[in-house]
N, C-alpha and C positions, 0 to 999 in steps of 0.2 A: 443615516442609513435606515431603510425601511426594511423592516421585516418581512414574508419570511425571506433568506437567504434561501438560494438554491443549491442542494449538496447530493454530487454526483459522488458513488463509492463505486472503487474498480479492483477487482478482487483477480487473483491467479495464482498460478506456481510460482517456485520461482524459477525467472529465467523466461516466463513467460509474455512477457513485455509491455509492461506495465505503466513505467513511467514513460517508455515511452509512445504509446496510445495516451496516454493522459497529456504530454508535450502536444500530439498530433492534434489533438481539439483546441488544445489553449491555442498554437499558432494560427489555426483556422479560424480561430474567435477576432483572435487580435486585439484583445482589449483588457486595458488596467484592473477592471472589473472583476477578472479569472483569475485564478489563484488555485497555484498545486499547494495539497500538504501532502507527507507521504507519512506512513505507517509506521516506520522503521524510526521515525524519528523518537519513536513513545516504545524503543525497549529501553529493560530494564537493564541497568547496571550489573545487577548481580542475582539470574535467575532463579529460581528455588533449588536447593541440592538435590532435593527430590526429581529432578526433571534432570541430573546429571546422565550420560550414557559414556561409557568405558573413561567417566572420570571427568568430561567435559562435558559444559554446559549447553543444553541443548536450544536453540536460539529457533528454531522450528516447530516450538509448542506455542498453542495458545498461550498460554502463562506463562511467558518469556515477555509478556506486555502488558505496559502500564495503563490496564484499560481505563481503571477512575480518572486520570488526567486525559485520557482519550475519548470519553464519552462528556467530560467536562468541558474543554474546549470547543469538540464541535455542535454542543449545544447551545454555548456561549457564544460560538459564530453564528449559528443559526439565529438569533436576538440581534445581528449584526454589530456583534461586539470584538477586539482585536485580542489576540492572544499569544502567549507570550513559549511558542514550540523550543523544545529542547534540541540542540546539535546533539548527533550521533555522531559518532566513532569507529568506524570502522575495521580500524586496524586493531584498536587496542580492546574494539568490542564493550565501549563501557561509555554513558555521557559524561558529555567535554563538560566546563564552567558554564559556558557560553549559551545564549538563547539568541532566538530571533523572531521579531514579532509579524505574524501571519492573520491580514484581515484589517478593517472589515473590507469585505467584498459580499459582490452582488450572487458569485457562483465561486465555488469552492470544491473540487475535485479533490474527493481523498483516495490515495491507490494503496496498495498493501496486499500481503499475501491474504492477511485472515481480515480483510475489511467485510468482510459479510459473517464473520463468524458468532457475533455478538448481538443477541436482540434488540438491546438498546441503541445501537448504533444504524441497526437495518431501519428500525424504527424513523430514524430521523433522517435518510436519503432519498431525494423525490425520484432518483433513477441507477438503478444496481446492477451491474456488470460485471461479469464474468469471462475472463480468460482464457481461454482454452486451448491449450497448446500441445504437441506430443510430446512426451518425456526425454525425448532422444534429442530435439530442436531445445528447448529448455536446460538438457544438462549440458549441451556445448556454450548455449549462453553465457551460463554461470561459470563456466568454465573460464572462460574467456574474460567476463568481467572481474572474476575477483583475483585470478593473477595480474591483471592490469590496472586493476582500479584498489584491491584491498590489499596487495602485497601478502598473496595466500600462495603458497604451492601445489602443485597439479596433485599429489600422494593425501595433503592433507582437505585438498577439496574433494579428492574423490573419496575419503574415507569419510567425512561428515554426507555425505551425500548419501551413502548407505546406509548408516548410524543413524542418521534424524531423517534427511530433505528429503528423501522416499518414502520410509514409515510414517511420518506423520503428513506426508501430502495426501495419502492412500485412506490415513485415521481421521484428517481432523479438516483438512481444506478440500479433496474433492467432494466430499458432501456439502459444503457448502453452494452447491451451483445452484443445486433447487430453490436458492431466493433470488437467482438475477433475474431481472426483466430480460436481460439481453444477453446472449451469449455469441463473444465474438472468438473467429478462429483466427490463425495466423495472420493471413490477410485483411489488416483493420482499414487499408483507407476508408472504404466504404459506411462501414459504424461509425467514422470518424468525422467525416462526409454528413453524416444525420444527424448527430449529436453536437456539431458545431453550428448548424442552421437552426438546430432548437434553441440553444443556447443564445445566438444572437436573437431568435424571436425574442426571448424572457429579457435579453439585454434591451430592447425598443420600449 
């Protein structure tokens, strides 16, 4: 593998549609070479007490992520080295035993809510994007994925949604936009469209 690797970060709300604009390029690529990691795979287990809100853990702060093994790894991708990502858990909100090894690869797509929040990480992506979705589109998303996908209930989604996913989208991730290159809105084919013809150029 020849260095540098190419590492796209694709940052948003949540609910904003993240992984899949990031699915939307890799299919457009079509090739062994691309590779998602996603963000969420580097929370922590057990976030600080300090970051508690009426008693539970707030998974919407920056510091709810393992950012040294997150700035580690895709550095270490970046050297076109393979790495060894943690499974996340959804339901029980905490990492499984289990790993899976991601890389090397020629382009590497990392998405997440706070993928732009970290200097050390904005540092090391040759193209940065940003999400941008309205609040209203975004909370039906989430609405919708984590009763179907995390086995959450509509009461206790829309009370975290209050408690953290609004206050700290407002504190900590919309200022983050001021570092994309690219800011896309609902309708990505078209970024997706440009970012996948780039991609194959770097892939020739």
């Amino acid at each position: 593998m020849n260095a540098p690797m190419y590492l796209i970060g694709i940052a948003g709300g949540s609910g904003s549609g993240k992984t899949t604009f990031a699915k939307k390029i890799i299919q457009r690529v079509n090739h062994p070479e691309v590779v998602l990691l996603s963000q969420d795979s580097y929370y922590l287990s057990a976030p600080s007490p300090s970051l508690r809100v009426h008693g539970e853990a707030n998974f919407d702060h920056p510091e709810a992520f393992d950012w040294p093994l997150l700035r580690d790894h895709l550095a270490r991708m970046k050297q076109g080295i393979d790495v060894a990502v943690p499974v996340y858990d959804y339901k029980t909100s905490s990492r499984t035993s289990e790993m899976h090894s991601v890389g090397p690869a020629k382009v590497v797509i990392l998405e997440g809510i706070f993928t732009l929040w970290d200097e050390a990480l904005r540092d090391l992506f040759d193209v940065k994007i940003y999400l941008h979705v309205e609040a209203d589109i975004r909370f039906i998303r989430r609405l919708h994925r984590d009763v179907r996908d995390r086995g959450r209930t509509h009461d206790e989604i829309i009370r975290r949604y209050y408690d953290t996913v609004r206050p700290m989208h407002q504190l900590f991730l919309e200022p983050t936009r001021k570092y994309a290159d690219l800011i896309v809105g609902e309708e990505s084919d078209v970024a997706a469209d440009i970012l996948a013809a780039r991609v194959r150029e770097l892939l020739k």
